[in-house]
C-alpha positions, 0 to 999 in steps of 0.5 A, a space after each residue: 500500500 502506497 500512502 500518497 502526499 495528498 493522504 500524508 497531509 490529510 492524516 496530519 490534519 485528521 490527527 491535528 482535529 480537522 474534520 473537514 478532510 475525514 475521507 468520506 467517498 471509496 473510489 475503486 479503479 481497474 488501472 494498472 502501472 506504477 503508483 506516482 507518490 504525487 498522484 491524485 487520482 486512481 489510473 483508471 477509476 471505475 466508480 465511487 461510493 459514499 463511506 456508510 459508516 465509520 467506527 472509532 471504537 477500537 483503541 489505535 484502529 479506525 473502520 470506514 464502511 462502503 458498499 458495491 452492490 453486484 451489479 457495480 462490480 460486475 465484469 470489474 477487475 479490481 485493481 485499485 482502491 483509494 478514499 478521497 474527501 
C-alpha cells in the first residue's frame, strides 16, 4: 500500500482535529502501472461510493464502511482502491 502526499497531509490534519478532510467517498479503479507518490487520482477509476459508516471504537484502529452492490462490480477487475474527501 502506497500512502500518497495528498493522504500524508490529510492524516496530519485528521490527527491535528480537522474534520473537514475525514475521507468520506471509496473510489475503486481497474488501472494498472506504477503508483506516482504525487498522484491524485486512481489510473483508471471505475466508480465511487459514499463511506456508510465509520467506527472509532477500537483503541489505535479506525473502520470506514462502503458498499458495491453486484451489479457495480460486475465484469470489474479490481485493481485499485483509494478514499478521497
Amino acid at each position: 500500500m502506497t500512502i500518497l502526499n495528498y493522504g500524508k497531509r490529510d492524516i496530519a490534519l485528521i490527527l491535528a482535529g480537522s474534520t473537514s478532510t475525514v475521507p468520506t467517498y471509496f473510489m475503486i479503479g481497474s488501472g494498472s502501472g506504477t503508483v506516482a507518490i504525487a498522484q491524485t487520482a486512481l489510473i483508471a477509476a471505475t466508480d465511487r461510493q459514499a463511506v456508510t459508516a465509520t467506527n472509532g471504537s477500537t483503541l489505535y484502529k479506525i473502520k470506514w464502511t462502503g458498499d458495491w452492490n453486484s451489479i457495480e462490480m460486475s465484469g470489474t477487475t479490481l485493481k485499485e482502491f483509494g478514499m478521497t474527501i
